[in-house]
LOKE-331835 format. One record per residue (C-alpha): residue number from 1; residue in three letters; x, y, z. Coordinates in steps of 0.001 Angstrom, whole numbers, plus 500000, padded with zeros to 6 digits. Example, Ala and Ser with C-alpha at 12.3 -4.5 7.8 and 13.67 -1.06 7.14 Angstrom:
     n   res       px       py       pz
     1   ALA   512300   495500   507800
     2   SER   513670   498940   507140
END
This chain:
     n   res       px       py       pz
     1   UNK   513336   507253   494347
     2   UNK   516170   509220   492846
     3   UNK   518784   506825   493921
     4   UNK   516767   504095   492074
     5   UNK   517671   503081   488329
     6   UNK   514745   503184   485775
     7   UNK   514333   499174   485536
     8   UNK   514478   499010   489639
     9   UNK   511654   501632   489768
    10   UNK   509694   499958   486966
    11   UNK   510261   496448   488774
    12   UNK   509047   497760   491936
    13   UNK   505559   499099   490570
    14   UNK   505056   496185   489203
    15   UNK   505472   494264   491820
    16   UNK   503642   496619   494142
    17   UNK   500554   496273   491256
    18   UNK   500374   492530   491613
    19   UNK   500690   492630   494897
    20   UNK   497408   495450   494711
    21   UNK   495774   493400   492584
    22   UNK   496180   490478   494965
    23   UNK   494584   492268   498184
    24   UNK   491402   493444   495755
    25   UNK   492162   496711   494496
    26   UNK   491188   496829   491072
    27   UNK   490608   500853   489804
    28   UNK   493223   502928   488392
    29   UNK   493283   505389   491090
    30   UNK   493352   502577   493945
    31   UNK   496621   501118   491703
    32   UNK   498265   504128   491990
    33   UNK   497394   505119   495237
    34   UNK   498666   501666   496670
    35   UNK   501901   501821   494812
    36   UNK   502371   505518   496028
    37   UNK   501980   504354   499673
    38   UNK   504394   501515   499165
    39   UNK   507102   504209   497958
    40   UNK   505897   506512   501084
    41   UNK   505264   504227   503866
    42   UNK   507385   501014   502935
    43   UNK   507422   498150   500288
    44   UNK   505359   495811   502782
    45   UNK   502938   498291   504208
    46   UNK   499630   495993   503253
    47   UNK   501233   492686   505639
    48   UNK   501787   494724   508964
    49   UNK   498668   494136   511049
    50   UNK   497256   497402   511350
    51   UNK   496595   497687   507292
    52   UNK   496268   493765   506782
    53   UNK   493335   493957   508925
    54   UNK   491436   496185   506629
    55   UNK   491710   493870   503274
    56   UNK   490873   491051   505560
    57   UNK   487624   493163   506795
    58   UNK   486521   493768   502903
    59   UNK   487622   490161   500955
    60   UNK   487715   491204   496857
    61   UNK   487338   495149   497918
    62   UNK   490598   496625   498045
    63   UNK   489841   499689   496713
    64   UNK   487277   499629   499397
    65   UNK   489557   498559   502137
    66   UNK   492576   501336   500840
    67   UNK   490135   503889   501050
    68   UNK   489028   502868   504515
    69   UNK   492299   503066   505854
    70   UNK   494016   506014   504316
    71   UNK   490763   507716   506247
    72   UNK   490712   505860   509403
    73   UNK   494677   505147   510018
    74   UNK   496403   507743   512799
    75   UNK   499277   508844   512539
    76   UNK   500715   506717   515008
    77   UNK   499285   503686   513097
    78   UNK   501287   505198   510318
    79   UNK   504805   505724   512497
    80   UNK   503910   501634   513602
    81   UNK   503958   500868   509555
    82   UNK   506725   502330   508858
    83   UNK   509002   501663   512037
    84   UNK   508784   505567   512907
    85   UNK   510398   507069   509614
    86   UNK   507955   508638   507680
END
């Protein structure tokens, strides 16, 4: 995040916060915990098919669903997300 100026890092959290917002995730700690894993994992992380399946699972419960699969998500569902850089 170094390399990124202050207006590209601000546009990116709020982008990854609308996108939260979309998938359910309404509480201040599921925000930031869903923008953090964006900036970890990758931008996208909540379309592949291994996480997408949880906010389908729990409709209007993201913070539900993010909890459930920071918990239940292996490592090597993790290296899939992220194309093996982590």
């Amino acid at each position: 995040m170094a390399h990124l100026a202050d207006d590209a890092l601000l546009r990116r959290v709020e982008a990854g916060l609308g996108l939260a917002r979309r998938q359910g995730v309404r509480t201040q700690r599921g925000l930031a915990l869903f923008v953090t894993i964006q900036f970890r994992a990758c931008p996208d992380f909540s379309s592949h098919p291994l996480v997408s399946r949880y906010f389908a699972d729990s409709p209007g419960q993201g913070d539900y669903a993010l909890k459930r699969l920071v918990v239940e998500m292996t490592r090597e569902d993790w290296a899939a997300v992220t194309g093996g850089r982590q």
